[in-house]
C-alpha positions as CSV (number, residue, x, y, z in Angstrom):
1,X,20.4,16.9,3.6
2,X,21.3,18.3,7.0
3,X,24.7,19.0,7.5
4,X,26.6,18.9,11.0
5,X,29.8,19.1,12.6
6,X,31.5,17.6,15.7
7,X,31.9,19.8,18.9
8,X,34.1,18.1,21.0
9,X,32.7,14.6,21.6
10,X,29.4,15.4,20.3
11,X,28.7,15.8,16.8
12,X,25.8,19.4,16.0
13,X,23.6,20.5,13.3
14,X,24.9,23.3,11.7
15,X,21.7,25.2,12.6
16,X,22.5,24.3,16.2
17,X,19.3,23.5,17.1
18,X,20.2,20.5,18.9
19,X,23.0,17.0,18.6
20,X,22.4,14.6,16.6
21,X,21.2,11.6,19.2
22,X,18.5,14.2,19.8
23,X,17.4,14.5,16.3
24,X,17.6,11.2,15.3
25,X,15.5,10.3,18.6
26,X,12.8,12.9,17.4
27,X,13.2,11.2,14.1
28,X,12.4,8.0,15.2
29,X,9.6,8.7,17.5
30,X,7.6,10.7,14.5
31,X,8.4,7.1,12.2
32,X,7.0,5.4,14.8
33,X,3.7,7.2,15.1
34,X,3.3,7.4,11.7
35,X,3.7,3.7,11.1
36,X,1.3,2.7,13.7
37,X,-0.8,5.6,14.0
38,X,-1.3,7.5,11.4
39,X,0.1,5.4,7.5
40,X,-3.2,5.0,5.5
41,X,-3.1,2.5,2.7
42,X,-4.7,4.6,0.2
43,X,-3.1,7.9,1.4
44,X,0.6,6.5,0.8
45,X,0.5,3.5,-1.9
46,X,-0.6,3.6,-5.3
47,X,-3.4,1.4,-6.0
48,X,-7.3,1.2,-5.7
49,X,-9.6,-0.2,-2.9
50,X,-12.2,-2.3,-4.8
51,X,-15.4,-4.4,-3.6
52,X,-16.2,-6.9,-6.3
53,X,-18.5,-9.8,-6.7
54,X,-16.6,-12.7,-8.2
55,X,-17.9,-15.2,-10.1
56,X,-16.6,-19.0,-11.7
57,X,-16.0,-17.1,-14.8
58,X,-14.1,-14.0,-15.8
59,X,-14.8,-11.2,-13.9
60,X,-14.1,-7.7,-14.8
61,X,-12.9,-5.3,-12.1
62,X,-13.2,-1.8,-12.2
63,X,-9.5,0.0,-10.8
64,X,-9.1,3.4,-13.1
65,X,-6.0,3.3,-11.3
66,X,-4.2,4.7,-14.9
67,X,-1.7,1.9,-15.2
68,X,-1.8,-1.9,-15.9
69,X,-1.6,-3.1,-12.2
70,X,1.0,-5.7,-11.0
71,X,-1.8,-7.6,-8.9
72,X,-3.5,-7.3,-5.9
73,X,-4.7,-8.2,-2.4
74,X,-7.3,-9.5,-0.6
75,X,-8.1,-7.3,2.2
76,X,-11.9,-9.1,3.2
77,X,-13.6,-12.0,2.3
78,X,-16.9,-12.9,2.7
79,X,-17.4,-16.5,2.2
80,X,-15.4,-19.8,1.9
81,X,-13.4,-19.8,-1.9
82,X,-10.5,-19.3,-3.4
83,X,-10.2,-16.3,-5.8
84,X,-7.1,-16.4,-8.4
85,X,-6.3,-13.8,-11.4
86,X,-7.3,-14.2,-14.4
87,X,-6.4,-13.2,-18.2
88,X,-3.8,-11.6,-17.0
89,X,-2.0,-10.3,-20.4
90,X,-5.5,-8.6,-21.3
91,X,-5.2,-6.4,-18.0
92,X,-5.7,-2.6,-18.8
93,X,-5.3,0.7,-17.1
94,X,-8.9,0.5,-16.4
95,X,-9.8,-3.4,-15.7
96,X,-8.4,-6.4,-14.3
97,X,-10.0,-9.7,-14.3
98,X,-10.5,-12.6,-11.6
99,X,-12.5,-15.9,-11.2
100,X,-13.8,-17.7,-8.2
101,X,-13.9,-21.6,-7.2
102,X,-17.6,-20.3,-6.0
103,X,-20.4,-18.1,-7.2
104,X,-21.3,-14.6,-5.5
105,X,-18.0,-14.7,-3.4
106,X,-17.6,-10.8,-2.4
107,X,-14.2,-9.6,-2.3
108,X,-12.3,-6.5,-1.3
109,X,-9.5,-5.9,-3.3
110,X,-6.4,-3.4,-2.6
111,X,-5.1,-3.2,-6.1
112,X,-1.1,-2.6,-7.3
């Protein structure tokens, strides 16, 4: 943690590189472009893009994220259906499974 102390009516880093209005400006400037610019989903949360092909029964998909996941989201779509989880207590490190209300409905997961 960066320590400062007040000069008169403005408070300085130790370091005395600059106040800290200044800092926390810079601060805020470099959250900013991160957050809109530059935060990749992959790159910064845990969990495993997927593209599956979910059917009206159990479907096994493939995460080797290393841990039982916590669930996931749909990210794309391709075709009118609904797509819910499925034998959830049998969920491994490896696997998770999912059912459609239609055939062939192609999913991309981002799994937790």
């Amino acid at each position: 943690m960066t320590r400062y102390r007040r000069e008169t009516s403005d408070y300085r880093f130790l370091d005395g590189e600059e106040n800290v209005e200044d800092r926390v400006a810079k601060v805020d400037k470099q959250l900013y472009d991160i957050l809109n610019d530059g935060i990749d989903l992959e790159d910064n949360i845990r969990g495993a893009l997927v593209t599956e092909t979910v059917m009206t029964l159990s479907t096994t998909i493939f995460h080797g994220l290393g841990y039982v996941p916590k669930g996931f989201l749909i990210i794309r779509q391709e075709g009118e259906g609904m797509v819910w989880a499925d034998r959830v207590s049998e969920w491994t490190t490896e696997d998770l499974f999912c059912r459609s209300n239609v055939e062939n409905l192609k999913v991309t997961f981002f799994v937790l």
